[in-house]
C-alpha positions as CSV (number, residue, x, y, z in Angstrom):
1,X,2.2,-23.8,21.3
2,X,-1.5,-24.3,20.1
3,X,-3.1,-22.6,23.0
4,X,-1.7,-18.7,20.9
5,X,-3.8,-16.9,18.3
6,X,-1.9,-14.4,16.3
7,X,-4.0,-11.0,14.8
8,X,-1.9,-8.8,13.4
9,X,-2.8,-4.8,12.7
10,X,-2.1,-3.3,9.4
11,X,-3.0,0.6,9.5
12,X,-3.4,2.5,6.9
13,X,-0.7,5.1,7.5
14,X,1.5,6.0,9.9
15,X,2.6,9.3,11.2
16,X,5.5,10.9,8.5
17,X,5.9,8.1,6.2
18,X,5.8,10.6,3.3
19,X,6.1,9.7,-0.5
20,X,6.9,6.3,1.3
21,X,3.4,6.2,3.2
22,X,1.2,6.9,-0.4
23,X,1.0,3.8,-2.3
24,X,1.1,1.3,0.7
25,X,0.7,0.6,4.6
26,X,3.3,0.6,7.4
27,X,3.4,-3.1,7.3
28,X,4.3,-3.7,3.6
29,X,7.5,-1.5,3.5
30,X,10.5,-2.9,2.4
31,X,13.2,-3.5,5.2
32,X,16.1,-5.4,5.3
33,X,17.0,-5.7,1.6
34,X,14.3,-8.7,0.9
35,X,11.9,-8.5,3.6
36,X,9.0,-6.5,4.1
37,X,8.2,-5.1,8.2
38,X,5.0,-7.9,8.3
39,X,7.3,-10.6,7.7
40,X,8.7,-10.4,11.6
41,X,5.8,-10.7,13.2
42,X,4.1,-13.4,11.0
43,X,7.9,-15.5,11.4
44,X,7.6,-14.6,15.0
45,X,4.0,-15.9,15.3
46,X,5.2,-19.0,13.4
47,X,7.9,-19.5,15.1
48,X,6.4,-19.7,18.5
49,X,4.5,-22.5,16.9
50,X,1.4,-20.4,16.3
51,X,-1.3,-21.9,13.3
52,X,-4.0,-19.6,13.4
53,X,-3.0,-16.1,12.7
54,X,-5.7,-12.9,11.1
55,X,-4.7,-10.1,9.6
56,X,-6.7,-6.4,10.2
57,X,-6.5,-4.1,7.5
58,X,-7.4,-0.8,7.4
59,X,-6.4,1.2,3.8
60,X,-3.9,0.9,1.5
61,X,-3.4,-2.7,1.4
62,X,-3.1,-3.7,-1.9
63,X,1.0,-4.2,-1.9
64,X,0.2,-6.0,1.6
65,X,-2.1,-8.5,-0.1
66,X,0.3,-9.1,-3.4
67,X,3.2,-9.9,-0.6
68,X,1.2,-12.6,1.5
69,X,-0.4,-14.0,-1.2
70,X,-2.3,-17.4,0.5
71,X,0.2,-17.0,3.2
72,X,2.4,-20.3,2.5
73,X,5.5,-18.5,2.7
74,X,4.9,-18.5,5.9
75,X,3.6,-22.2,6.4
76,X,0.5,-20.4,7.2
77,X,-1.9,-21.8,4.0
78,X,-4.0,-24.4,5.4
79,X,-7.2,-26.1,5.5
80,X,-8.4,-25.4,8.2
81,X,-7.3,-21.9,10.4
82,X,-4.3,-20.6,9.2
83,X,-3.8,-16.8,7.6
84,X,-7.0,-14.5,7.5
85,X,-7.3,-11.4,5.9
86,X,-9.9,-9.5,7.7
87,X,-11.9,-6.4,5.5
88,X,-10.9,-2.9,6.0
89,X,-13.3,-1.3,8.8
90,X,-13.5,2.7,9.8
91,X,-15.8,4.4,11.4
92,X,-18.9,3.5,9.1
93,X,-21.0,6.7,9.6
94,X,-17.9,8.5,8.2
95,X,-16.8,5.6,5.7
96,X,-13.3,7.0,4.1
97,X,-13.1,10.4,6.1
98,X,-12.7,9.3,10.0
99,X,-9.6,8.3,10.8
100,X,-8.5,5.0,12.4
101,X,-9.8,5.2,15.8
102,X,-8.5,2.4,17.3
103,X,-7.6,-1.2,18.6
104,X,-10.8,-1.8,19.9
105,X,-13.2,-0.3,17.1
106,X,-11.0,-2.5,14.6
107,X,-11.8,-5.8,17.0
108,X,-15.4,-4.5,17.1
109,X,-15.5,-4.4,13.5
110,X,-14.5,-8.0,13.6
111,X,-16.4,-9.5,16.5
112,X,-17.5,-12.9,14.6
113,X,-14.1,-13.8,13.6
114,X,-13.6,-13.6,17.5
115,X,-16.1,-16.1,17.9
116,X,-14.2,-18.5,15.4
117,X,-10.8,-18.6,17.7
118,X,-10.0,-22.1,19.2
119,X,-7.2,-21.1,21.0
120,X,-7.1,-20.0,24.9
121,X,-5.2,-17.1,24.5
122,X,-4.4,-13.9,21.8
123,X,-1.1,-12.2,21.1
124,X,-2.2,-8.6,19.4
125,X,0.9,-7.3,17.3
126,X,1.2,-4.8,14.4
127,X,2.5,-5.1,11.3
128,X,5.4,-2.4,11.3
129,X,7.0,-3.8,14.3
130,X,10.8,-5.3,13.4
131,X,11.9,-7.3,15.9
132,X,12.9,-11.1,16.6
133,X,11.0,-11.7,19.6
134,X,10.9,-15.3,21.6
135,X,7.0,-15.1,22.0
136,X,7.4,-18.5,23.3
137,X,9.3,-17.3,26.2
138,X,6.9,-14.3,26.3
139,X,3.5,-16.5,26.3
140,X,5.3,-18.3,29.1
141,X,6.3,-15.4,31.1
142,X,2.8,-14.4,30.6
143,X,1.0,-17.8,31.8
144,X,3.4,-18.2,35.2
145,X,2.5,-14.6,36.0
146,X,-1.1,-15.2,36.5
147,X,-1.6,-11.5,34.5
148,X,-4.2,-10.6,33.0
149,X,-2.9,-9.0,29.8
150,X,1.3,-8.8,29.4
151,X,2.4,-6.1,27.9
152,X,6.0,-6.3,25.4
153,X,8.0,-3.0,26.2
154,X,11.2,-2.0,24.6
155,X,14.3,-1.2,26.7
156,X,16.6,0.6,24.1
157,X,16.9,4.7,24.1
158,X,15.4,4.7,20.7
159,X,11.8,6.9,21.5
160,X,9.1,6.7,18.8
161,X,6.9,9.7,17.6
162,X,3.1,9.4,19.6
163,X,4.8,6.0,21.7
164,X,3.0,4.4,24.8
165,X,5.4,4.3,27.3
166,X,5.3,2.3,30.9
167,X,6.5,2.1,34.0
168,X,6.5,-1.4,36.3
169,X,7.1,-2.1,40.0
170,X,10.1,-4.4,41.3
171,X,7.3,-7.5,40.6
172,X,7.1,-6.4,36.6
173,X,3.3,-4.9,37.2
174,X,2.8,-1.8,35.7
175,X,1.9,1.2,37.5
176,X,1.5,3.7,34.9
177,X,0.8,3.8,31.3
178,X,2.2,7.2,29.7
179,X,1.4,8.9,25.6
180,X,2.1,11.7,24.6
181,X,5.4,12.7,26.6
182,X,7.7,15.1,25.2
183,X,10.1,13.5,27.5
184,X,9.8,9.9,27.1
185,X,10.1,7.9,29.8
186,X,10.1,4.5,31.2
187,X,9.7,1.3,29.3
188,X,8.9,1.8,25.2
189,X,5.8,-0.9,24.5
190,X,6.1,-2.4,21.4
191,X,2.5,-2.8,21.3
192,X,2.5,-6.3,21.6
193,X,-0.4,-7.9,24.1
194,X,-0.7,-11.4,25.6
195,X,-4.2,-12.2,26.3
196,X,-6.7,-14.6,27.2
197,X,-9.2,-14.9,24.3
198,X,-12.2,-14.1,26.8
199,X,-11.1,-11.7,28.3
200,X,-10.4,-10.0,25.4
201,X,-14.1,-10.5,23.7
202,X,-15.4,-9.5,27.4
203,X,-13.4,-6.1,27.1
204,X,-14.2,-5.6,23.4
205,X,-17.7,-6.0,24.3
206,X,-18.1,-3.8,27.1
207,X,-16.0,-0.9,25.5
208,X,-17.6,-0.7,22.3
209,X,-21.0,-0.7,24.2
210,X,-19.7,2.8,25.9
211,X,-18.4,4.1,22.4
212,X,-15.0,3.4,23.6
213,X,-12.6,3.0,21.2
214,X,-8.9,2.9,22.0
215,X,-7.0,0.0,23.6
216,X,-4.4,2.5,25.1
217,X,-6.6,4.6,26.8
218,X,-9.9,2.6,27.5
219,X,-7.8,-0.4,28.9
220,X,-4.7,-0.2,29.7
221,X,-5.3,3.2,31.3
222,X,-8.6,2.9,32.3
223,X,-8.4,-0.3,33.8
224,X,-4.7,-0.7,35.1
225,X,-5.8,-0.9,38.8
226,X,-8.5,-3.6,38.2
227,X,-6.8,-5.7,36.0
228,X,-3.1,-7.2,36.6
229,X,-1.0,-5.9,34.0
230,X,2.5,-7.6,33.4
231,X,5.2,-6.9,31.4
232,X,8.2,-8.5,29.8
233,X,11.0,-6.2,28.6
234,X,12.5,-7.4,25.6
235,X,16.7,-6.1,25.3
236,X,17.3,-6.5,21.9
237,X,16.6,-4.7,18.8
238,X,12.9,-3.8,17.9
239,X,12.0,-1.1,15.6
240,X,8.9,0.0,15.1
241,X,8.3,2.0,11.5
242,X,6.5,5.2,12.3
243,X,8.4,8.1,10.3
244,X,11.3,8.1,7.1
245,X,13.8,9.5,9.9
246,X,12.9,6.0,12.1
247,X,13.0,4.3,8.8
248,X,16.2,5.6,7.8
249,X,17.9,5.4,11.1
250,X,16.9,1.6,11.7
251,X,17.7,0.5,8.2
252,X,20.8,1.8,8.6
253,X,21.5,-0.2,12.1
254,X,21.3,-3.0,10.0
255,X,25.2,-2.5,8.8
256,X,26.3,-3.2,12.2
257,X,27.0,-7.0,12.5
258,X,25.6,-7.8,15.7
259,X,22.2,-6.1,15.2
260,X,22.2,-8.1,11.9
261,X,23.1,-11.5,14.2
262,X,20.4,-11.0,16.8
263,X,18.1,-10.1,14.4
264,X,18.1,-12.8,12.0
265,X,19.4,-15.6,14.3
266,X,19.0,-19.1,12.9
267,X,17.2,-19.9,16.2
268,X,14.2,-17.5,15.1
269,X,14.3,-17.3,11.2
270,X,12.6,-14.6,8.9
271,X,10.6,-15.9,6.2
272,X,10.0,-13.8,3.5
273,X,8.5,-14.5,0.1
274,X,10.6,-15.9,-2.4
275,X,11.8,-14.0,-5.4
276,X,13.5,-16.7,-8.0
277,X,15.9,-14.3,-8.9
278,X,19.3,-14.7,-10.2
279,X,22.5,-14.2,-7.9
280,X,23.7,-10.2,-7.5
281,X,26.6,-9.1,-9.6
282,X,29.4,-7.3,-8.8
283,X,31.7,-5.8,-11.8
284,X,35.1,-5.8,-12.2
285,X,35.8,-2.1,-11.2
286,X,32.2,-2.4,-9.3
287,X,32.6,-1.5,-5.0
288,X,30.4,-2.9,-2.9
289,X,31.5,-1.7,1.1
290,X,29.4,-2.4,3.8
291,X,26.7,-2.5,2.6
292,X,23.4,-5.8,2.2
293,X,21.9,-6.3,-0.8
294,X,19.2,-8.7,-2.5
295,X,19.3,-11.0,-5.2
296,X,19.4,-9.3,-8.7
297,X,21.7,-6.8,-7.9
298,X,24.1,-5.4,-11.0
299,X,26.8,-3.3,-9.2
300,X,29.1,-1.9,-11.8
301,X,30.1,1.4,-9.5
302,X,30.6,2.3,-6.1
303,X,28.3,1.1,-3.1
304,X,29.0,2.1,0.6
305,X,27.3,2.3,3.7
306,X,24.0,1.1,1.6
307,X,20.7,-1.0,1.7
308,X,19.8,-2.5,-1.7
309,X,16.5,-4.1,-2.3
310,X,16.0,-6.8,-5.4
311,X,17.3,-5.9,-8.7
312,X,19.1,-2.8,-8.1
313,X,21.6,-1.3,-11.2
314,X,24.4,0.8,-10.4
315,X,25.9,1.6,-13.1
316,X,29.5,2.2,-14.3
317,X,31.1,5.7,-12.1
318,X,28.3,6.0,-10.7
319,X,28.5,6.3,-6.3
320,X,26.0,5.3,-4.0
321,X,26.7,6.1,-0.3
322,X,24.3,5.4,3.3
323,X,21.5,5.3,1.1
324,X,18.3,2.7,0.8
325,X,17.1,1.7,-2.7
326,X,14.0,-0.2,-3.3
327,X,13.2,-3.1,-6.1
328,X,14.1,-2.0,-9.5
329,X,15.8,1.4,-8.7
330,X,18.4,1.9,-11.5
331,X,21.4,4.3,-10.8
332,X,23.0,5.5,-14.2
333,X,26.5,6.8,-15.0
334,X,28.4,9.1,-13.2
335,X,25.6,9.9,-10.9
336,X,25.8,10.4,-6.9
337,X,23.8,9.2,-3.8
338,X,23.8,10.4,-0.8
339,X,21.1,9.7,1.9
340,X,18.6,8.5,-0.5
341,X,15.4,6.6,-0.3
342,X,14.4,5.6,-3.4
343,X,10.5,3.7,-4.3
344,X,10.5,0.6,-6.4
345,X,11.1,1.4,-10.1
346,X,13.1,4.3,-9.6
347,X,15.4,6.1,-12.1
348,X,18.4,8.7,-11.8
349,X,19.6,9.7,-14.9
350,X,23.1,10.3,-16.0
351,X,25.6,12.9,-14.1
352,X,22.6,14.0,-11.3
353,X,24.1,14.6,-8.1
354,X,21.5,14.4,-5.1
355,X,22.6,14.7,-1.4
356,X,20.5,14.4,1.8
357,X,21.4,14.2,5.3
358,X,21.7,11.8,8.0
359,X,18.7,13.6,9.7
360,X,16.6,14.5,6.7
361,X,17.3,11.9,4.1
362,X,15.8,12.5,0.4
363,X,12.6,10.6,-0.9
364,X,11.9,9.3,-4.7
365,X,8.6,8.3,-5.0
366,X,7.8,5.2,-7.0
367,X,8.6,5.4,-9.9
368,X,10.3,8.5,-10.2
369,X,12.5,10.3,-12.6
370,X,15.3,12.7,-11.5
């Protein structure tokens, strides 16, 4: 598929990401044991045969940058096109103290990489979406439609903080485009667009001439009569990281076998960067119950119902249950876990007890002592 350009939107933060939110963007948080949430939509770019894809950042990107590195993980390092990291932008009157405005202020921020696009058409993603998606089948969908832009909606009950919701007539068009509900309802976008390259420089253009900023609201609102808006409802899993609770409650989907199938089909793989790290160990009196871990693990007590990230110690008597641990979180004796996140680097000391809940879990920041 060489007629699909990837960008890819990294904001800065996101809406109650906490202690979790502080040292790095949406799209460089851990998920999945050895993956970070920007690995699924670079793998599903790639995967759909895509060459060319650019990054946006916004703040906070410094773990993002140490993760992609040249982007060959991702069979993205080349020559000529391949991954782009695009400068942070803001509003530049107000440099560091305007929030994100945006879709279309970021795109206006980086109007001559625009110009250096070969490719016919644009898929716009962000970097917290998780989700396997068979953008071939999408881009597809999107060309034998005739629309103008195709929009990705969700069709799970799962309702995200601040979502853009849709609803569609029996031909897939949509007829409304809905924020800010206190009752969701209709189709949940994932906030994934199919474009066509000019179009999409035409409505950057004409929006940023009026001062308009916003994608959802300029565009797909504003202009949902005049232009023909698709969509292509996607059944599976897709999470998109906007809170801990989401965080929490997604990670912890993951334990159910056919969530882990779908998502990591060997039809669609994730790549992730590689870590060169020894095999995980489990102990003779060590438990490990359903529960995915990373390489590097040392498990010499009890783990249940758990997500461990790379080189993760649990030591001897100590219990670990429905909780998420980051790289290098160390568990010593005789302590207990119970709805935990832990940041990287991470240490509970001897005989502590804490306890969350399945509705409020418990953040360490990195590098923490408790």
């Amino acid at each position: 598929m060489n007629g699909l350009h990837g960008i890819i939107f990294s904001y800065e933060r996101r809406n109650d990401l906490r202690e979790l939110g502080e040292i790095r963007s949406a799209s460089s948080m851990p998920f999945g044991c050895r993956f970070r949430t920007v690995d699924f939509s670079l793998s599903n770019l790639v995967n759909a045969g895509t060459t060319d894809v650019g990054i946006v950042l916004h703040g906070q990107y410094q773990s993002l940058l140490d993760h992609l590195g040249t982007g060959k993980d991702w069979d993205l390092s080349r020559k000529r096109g391949g991954l782009r990291l695009l400068p942070p932008f803001n509003y530049q009157q107000n440099w560091g103290v305007m929030p994100f405005r945006g879709k279309i202020e970021a795109l206006a921020n980086v109007r001559s990489y625009l110009e250096t696009i070969r490719q016919d058409y644009v898929v716009m993603m962000e970097g917290d979406l998780v989700a396997n998606l068979p953008l071939a089948d999408i881009f597809d969908s999107h060309l034998k439609s005739g629309a103008d832009i195709t929009v990705v909606c969700g069709n799970d009950s799962f309702a995200t903080q601040n979502g853009t919701y849709f609803e569609k007539n029996a031909e897939g068009r949509i007829t409304q485009v809905l924020y800010n509900l206190n009752t969701p309802r209709g189709y949940r976008g994932l906030e994934v667009y199919v474009v066509s390259t000019k179009l999409l420089k035409n409505l950057v253009d004409e929006c940023n001439a009026k001062d308009q900023f916003s994608w959802r609201r300029d565009v797909l609102l504003a202009k949902k009569d005049s232009l023909h808006l698709g969509s292509y409802i996607w059944n599976g899993f897709a999470a998109q990281i906007r809170s801990v609770q989401e965080y929490y409650d997604r990670s912890m989907q993951l334990l159910t076998p056919a969530i882990r199938k779908e998502l990591f089909t060997s039809e669609r793989p994730i790549r992730a960067k590689g870590t060169d790290r020894t095999p995980s160990y489990v102990g003779a009196n060590g438990r490990c119950v359903n529960s995915m871990m990373a390489d590097g693990c040392i498990i010499e007590g009890v783990v249940e119902n758990s997500i461990l990230c790379t080189g993760v110690v649990v030591e001897a008597g100590a219990v670990v249950r429905n909780c998420v641990l980051f790289k290098g979180t160390t568990v010593r004796r005789n302590a207990q876990l119970s709805y935990v996140i832990t940041d990287k680097r991470v240490e509970i000391l001897p005989d502590r007890t804490l306890m969350g809940h399945s509705t409020y879990p418990i953040v360490l920041a990195k590098g923490s002592r408790v």
